[in-house]
N, C-alpha and C positions, 0 to 999 in steps of 0.2 A: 571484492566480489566473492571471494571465500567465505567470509565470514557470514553473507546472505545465504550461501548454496549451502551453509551447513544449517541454519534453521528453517531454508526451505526442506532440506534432506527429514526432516524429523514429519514432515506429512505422505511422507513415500506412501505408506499404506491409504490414507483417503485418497489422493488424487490417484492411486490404481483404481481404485474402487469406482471414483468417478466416474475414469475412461471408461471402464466396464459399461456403466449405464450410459456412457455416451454413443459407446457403439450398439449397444440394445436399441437405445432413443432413435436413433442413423435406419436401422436394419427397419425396426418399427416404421420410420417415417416412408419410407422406401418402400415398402410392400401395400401402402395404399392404395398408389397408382394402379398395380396388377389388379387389385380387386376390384378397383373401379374399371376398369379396364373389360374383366370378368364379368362385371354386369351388363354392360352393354352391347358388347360384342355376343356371350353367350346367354346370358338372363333376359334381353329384350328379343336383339337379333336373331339368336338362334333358338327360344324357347326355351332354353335348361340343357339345351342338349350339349356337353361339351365334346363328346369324342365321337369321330366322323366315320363311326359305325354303330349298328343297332344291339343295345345291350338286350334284348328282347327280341325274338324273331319268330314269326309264324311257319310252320311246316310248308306251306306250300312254295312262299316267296322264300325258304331257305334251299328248296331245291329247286326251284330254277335259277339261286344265284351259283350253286352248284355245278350246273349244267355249264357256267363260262367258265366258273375258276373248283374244281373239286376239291381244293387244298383247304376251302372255308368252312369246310363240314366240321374242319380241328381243331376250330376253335369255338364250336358251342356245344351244349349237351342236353336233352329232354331232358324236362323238370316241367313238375306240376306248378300251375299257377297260384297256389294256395297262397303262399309264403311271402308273397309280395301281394296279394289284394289290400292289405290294412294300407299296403302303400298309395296304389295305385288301383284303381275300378279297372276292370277287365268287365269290358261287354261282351266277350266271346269265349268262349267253351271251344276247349279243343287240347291240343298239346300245343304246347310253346318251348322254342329251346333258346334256352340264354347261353349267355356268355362264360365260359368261362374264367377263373382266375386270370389274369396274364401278367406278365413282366412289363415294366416298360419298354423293352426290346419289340414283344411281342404284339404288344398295344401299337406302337407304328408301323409293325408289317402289317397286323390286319387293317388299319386304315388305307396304306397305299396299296392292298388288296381291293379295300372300297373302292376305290380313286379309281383304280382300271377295272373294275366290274363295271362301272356306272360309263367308262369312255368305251367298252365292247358292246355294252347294249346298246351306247347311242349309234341310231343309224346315221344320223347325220353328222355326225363329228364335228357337230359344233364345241362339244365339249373339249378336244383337242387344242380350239384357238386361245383358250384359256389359260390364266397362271395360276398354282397351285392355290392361290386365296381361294380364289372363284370356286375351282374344281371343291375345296372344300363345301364351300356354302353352297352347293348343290347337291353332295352328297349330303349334309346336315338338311336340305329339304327335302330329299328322295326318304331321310329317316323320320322323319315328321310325319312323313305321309303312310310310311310302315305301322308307327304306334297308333296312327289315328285307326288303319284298318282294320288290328288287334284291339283296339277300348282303349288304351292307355291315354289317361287324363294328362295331357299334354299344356294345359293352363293351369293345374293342380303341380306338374314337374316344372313348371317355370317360375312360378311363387315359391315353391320350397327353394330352387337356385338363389334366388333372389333375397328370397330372408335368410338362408344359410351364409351368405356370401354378406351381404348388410350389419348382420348380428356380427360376423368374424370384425366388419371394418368398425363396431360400437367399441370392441372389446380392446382394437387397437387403439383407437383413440383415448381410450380410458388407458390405458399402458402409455401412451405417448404423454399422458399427462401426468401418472403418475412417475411416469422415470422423468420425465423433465422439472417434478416438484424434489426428487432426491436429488438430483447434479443443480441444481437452484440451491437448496441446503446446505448439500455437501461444499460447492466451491465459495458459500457466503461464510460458510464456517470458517474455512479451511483459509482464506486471503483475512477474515477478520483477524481470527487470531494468529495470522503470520503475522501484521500488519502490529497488532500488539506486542509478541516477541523483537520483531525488529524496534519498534521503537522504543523498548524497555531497554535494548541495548542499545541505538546510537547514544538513548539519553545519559544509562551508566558511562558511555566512551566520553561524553560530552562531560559529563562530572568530573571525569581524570584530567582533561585537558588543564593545562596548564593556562595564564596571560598570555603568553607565545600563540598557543595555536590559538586561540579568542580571537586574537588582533588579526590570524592568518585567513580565518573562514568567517569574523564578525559574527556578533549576537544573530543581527536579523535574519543574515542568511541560513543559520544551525535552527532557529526559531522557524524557518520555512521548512528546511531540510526533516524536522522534526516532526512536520505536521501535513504541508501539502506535498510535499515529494512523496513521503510514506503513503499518503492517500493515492496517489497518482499509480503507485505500484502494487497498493492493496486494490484500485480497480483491473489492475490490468491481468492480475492473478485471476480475478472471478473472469475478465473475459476469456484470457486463457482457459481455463476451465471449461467454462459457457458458448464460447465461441471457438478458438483457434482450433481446437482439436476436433469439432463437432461438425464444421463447415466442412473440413478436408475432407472427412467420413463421408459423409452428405453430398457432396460435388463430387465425387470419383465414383463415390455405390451408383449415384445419377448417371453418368457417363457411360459406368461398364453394361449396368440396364438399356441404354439406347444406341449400344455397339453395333454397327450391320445396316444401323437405321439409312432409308433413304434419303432422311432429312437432315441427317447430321451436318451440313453446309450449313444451315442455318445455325445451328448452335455454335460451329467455328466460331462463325462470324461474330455472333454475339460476344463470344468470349476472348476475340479479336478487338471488339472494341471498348469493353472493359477493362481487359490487358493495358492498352493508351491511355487511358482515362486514369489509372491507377496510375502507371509512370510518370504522367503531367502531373500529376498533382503531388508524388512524392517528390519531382524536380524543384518543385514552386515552394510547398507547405512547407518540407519537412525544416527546412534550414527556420523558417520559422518560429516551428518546436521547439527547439534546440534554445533558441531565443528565449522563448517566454519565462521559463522556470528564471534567469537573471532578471528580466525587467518583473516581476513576484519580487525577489530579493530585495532592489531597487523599492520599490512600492514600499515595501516595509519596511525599509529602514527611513522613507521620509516619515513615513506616517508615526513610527518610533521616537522620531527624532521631537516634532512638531507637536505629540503628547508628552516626552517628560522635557522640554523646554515650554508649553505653555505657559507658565507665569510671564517668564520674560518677553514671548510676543504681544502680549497682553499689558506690559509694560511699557511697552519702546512703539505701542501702535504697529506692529508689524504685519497685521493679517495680511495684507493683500500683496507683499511680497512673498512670505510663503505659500498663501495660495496657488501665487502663480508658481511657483519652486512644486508642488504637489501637482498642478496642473498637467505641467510637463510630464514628467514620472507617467502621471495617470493616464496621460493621454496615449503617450509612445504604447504602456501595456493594451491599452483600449483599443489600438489600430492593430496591434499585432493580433487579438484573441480575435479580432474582426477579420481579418485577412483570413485567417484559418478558419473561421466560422463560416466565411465567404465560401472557401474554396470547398469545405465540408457541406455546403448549401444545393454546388454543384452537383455533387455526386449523385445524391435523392433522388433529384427529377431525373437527372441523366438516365440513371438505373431503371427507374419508374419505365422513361421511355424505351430502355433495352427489352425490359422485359413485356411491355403490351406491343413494343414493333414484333419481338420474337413469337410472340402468342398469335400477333394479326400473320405474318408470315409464314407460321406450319400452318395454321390453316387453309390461307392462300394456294397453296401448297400442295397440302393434303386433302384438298378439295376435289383434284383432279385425279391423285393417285386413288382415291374414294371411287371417282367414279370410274375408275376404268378396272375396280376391282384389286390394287395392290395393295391399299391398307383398309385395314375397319375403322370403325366409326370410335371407336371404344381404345383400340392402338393410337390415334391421335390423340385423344383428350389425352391416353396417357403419359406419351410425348411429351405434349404439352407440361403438365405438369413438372414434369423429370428435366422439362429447360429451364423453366422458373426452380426448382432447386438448385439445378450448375447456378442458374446466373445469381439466386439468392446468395449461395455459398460465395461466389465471385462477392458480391456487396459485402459480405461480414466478414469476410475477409481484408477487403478493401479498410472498412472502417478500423479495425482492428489496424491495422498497419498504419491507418494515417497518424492515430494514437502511440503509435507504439514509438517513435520519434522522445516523444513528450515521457513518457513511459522511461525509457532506457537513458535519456536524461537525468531523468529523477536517481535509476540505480546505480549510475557513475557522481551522483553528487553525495548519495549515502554512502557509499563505498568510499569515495574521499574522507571521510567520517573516520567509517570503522579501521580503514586501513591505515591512517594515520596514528603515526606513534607518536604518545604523548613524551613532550621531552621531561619531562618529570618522573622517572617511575623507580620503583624499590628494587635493588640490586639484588641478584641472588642472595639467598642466607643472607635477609637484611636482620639485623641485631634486635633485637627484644627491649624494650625500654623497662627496667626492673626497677622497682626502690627508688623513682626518680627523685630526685633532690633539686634541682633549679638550676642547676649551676650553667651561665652561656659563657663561651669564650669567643673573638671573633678571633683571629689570625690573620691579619695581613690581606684581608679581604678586597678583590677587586672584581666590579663589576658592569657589565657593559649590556646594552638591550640588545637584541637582533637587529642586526642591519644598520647600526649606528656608528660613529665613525670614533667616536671615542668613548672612556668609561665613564660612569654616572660615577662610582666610588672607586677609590685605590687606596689602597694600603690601610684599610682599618685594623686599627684592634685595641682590644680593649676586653677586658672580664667585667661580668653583670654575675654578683655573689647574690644564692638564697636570703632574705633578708633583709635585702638591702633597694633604695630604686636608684635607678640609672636612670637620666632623662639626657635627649636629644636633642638636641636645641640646633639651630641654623634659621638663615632666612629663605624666603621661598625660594624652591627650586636648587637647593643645594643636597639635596638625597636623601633626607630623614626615611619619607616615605620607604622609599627603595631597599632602604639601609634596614628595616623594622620587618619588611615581607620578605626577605631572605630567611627567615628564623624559620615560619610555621610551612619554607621552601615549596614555596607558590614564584618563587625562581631559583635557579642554582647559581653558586657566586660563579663567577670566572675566571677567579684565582686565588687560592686562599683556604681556608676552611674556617667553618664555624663551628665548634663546638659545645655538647652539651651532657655537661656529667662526664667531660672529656675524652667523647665519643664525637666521632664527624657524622652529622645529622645525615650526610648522604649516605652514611652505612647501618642509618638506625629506620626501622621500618615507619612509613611516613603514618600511619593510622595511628601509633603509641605517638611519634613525635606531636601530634598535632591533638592529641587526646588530653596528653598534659600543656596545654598552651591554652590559657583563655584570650583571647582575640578582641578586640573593638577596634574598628575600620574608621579613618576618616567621616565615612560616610555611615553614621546608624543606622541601616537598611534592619526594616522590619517583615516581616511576614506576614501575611493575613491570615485572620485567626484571632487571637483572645492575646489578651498581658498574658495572661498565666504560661501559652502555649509558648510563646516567644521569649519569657526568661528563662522557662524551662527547657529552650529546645536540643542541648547540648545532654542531655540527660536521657536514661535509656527508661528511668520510671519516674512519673513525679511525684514529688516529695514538698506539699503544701510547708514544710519549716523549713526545706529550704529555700524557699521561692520568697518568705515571707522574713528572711535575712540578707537574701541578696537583694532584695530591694529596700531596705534599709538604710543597708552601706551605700546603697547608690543613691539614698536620698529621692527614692521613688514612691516610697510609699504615701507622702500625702497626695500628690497630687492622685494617684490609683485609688483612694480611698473619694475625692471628690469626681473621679468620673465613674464611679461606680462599683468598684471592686477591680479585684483581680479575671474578673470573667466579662470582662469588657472590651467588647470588640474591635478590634484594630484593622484597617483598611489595605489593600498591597500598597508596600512601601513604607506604610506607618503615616501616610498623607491625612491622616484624619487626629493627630498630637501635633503637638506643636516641635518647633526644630532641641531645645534642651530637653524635653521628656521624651523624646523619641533618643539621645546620645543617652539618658539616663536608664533606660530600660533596654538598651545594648550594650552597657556595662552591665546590668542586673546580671542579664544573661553568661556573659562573662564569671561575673563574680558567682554562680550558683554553680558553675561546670567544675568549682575547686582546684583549680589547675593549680600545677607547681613552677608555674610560666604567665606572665598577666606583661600583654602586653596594648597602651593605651595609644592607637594614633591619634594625635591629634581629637582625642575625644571631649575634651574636655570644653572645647572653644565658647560653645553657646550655652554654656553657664553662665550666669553672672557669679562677681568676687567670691559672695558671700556661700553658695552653693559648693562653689567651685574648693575652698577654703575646708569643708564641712566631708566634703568627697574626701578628700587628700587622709583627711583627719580621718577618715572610717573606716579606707583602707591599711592605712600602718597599723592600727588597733588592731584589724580584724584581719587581714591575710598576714602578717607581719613573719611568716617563715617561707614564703614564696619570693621569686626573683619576678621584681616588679620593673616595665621599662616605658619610658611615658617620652612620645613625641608631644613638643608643646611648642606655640608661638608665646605663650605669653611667659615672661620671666616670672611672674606672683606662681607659677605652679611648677616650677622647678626649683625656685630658690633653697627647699630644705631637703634637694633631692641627695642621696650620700653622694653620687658620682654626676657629675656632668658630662654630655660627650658632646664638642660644639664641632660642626661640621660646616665648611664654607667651599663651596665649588667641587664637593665630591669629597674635600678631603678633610682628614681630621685635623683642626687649628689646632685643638685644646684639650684638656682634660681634666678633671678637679672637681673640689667645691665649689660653692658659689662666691665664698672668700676668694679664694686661692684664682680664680679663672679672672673677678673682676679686676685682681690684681695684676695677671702675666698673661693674660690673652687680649688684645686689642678690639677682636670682633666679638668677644662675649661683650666685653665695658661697650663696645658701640649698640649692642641689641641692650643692653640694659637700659641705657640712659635714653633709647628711642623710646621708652615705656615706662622710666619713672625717674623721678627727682633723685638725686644724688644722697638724699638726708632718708629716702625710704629704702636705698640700698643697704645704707650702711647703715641705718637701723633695727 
């Protein structure tokens, strides 16, 4: 988990940035309502007029409101009408006193100043039965009737409200879509190239791993882990961004906006049964989630398996058991993504219907409070609105979580990854490989797998001098292999030491160790790419003389010449050469890297004699001051090796020439004579 939160730590500055525009985006989205709200309550309903006293007032109706309350004289002053005609037509000549500046303090004393002038003039006191809504919108038509008696164009002040107010909710819209085009940018950027840092690391962590942890976490699963887990987490980063942080802003700014509200039952409610709905489905789905990313794993390693063993199904008529072997797999993944798509099906409509029951219910609702004068017309819709964002916010929120299961999944299967310590690694102040010379010694070497109950090798030893080859010889499944990938320590022995240049390779740092070893694998694994790219890939620059020596010596260059050249394209894996030109062109490789270490498993097999005889011959000529070590089944390519080392059951039988061995070692003369006549031995 560390190792995420530190290359998440390096976007600290965007994703502040983000926030920033998320809660602009929030604030923005939020202040719509009010102006829609603004229009219709005061742009239609009340004319333009928003404050429940006259900013304009004639002499005569300013002293007779005098006459009830004398205190109102203080808040206006004669002023010529000049300075507002361009605003407003004045049909009447006279003095008029406006309003003065005031605080908002003083703005709501003179309106409930209004309030009880307009309840002392009434004789009837009907205005008393009233709740402060009403009493407003009756003072807001007592001032209607004031401007109309002054000239003031009161259809001319209700269009200016209204396009004032319309052009402010253009300008927000155009901001709402620009700040949601930045936090779109900013979090595709910012989860893209996380999403490529982390995977530039699991993959470097995956390159260190040793056979040990391969066998622990398996190809297919690191091959998942490497690609849809990191996607899984690169989306959840944009929703986070996009969603987690923007919903919470949005459903609480919502909330605190329709605090006091009479209607607020209904939105409990609402948000009482989304609460349920979310719980059911994380009791059900999430265990699910948690599932899926395995049965992916699963999927992939049949379908891995079923493409590099195709010959052999194709061989043995096998299709329709492995089908059905794929069938399964596919199937169990196919009910599970179904189950969860099921349950992700619910929510939509559920919500759908939360939100048009909630919209049909304040109305319901606020139909009657409408009419009995508690709310306007313009307060509901905006309601309204402000409950479709709680409950929105409630849904992306929801979805986000049902995700986030599947999500957190994926960052405990990467974090198994990175946190995973490779058992291979260089020891402090590992030793510098200088002036290498070739020299290997084994000591006493015993070696044993993980979890196995006895050793594959014990007690090897034996020196392999510059100059000379050493070959390996046993029958299957006695440890050559084993014995030959302890060198380039792709494992560590278990007991013992090997040494080279009489240095223990565990104290020499493993990039020098391995930089002097030229390598060929049982299995010639090729690259895709070109001949040239693949002999030369051990190389930090290419060098056409030497590409065009190392395949010499490997006895590759005619056939390279009859498929076309050296810039002839090779398929993954090398599936497009045949099985000896593909072993040929993985020694090239080998042979052009110049090591002072050449070591051959088993490479040689799918040569014929004559090839094979021609190879032997090119290498003593031409590396001939390198320590050469050659795993082989067949006796014709060890026989003029200087050292023999026969291995039977993990352990060393023999040691010698090919003289010396077929004389005093019993299991070399029995691999001999399985492979040739007694007159071509000792010939």
């Amino acid at each position: 988990m560390k190792s995420i939160g530190k290359i998440l730590k390096k976007f600290t500055l965007p994703i502040i940035i983000t926030i920033c525009f998320l809660i602009l985006q929030a604030k923005l989205d939020l202040s719509l309502p009010d102006y829609t709200a603004n229009i219709i309550n005061i742009g239609i309903q009340q004319k333009g007029i928003s404050k429940a006293y006259p900013l304009v007032i004639g002499k005569d109706t300013l002293e007779q409101l005098s006459n009830f309350s004398p205190s109102i004289l203080s808040y206006y002053e004669l002023k010529e009408p000049s300075e507002y005609e361009k605003k407003y037509s004045y049909l009447q000549d006279g003095p008029l006193y406006f309003v003065k500046k005031l605080s908002s303090l003083e703005s709501d004393e003179l309106e409930s100043e209004m309030l009880s002038l307009l309840s002392l003039m009434d004789n009837t006191n009907s205005l008393d039965k009233l709740d402060e809504s009403m009493k407003k919108q009756v003072v807001i038509q007592y001032i209607n009737s004031l401007y109309e008696e002054i000239g003031i164009d009161v259809n001319k002040m209700q269009m200016e409200y209204i396009m004032q107010n319309g052009l402010i909710m253009i300008l927000i819209a155009f901001g709402l879509m620009a700040t949601a085009i930045v936090v779109g940018l900013f979090a595709s950027r910012i989860a893209t190239k996380f999403a490529y840092m982390l995977r530039n690391v699991v993959v470097s962590k995956i390159m260190s791993f040793s056979a040990k942890e391969f066998k622990e976490f398996s190809v297919s699963s690191l091959i998942t882990r490497s690609t849809n887990d990191i996607q899984q987490i690169q989306m959840i980063i944009i929703m986070f961004l996009r969603i987690i942080i923007f919903a919470p802003i949005l459903g609480f700014g919502a909330l605190f906006k329709v605090l006091g509200n009479q209607m607020n039952w209904v939105l409990a409610l609402a948000i009482g049964i989304i609460l349920f709905l979310i719980i059911f489905l994380f009791v059900f789905a999430m265990p699910k989630f948690k599932q899926m990313q395995k049965l992916i794993d699963k999927l992939n390693l049949v379908i891995r398996e079923r493409l590099l063993g195709l010959p052999v199904i194709r061989a043995f008529g096998a299709f329709r058991k492995e089908e059905e072997k794929f069938d399964v797999a596919n199937k169990e993944l196919a009910n599970t993504i179904l189950f969860c798509d099921r349950a992700m099906g619910i929510l939509m409509p559920t919500m759908t219907f939360v939100m048009n029951g909630v919209a049909i219910l304040i109305i319901w609702v606020g139909s009657s409070l409408i009419d009995v004068g508690s709310v306007q017309v313009g307060t509901l819709m905006a309601f309204i609105t402000y409950a479709i964002q709680v409950i929105m916010s409630f849904l992306m929120i929801s979805m986000v979580f049902v995700m986030l299961p599947r999500a957190l999944v994926s960052v405990k299967r990467i974090a198994m990854v990175l946190d995973k310590k490779a058992s291979i690694l260089n020891k402090e102040n590992a030793l510098a490989l200088e002036n290498v010379k070739g020299k290997l010694e084994f000591k006493n070497v015993s070696f044993r797998y993980p979890d196995a109950s006895e050793d594959m090798l014990s007690n090897i030893s034996f020196v392999a001098k510059p100059g000379t080859t050493t070959a390996i010889l046993g029958s299957t499944g006695s440890g050559k292999s084993t014995l030959i990938n302890l060198i380039p320590r792709f494992f560590d022995v278990s007991e013992g030491s090997i040494l080279i240049d009489d240095k223990d390779i565990r104290d020499v740092d493993i990039h020098d160790l391995r930089d002097n070893i030229g390598f060929v694998p049982q299995k010639g694994n090729l690259f895709s790419g070109t001949i040239k790219s693949n002999v030369l890939f051990g190389l930090k620059e290419e060098d056409d003389k030497v590409l065009k020596e190392a395949c010499d010596i490997a006895q590759a260059s005619d056939f390279i010449n009859d498929l076309g050249g050296y810039d002839k394209e090779i398929s993954q894996s090398g599936k497009n050469v045949s099985g000896g030109q593909r072993q040929r062109l993985a020694i090239a490789r080998a042979i052009a890297k110049k090591a002072k270490v050449y070591i051959f498993d088993d490479s040689f097999s799918a040569l014929d004699f004559k090839t094979d005889a021609k190879l032997r011959s090119a290498l003593k000529e031409n590396i001939s001051d390198a320590t050469i070590l050659i795993v082989a089944q067949r006796i014709s390519t060890v026989l003029n090796a200087d050292n023999i080392v026969v291995l039977d059951g993990g352990k060393m039988v023999g040691m010698g020439t090919h003289k010396e061995l077929y004389k005093n070692c019993e299991v070399y003369r029995e691999i001999c004579l399985s492979q040739l006549k007694e007159s071509e031995l000792n010939g």
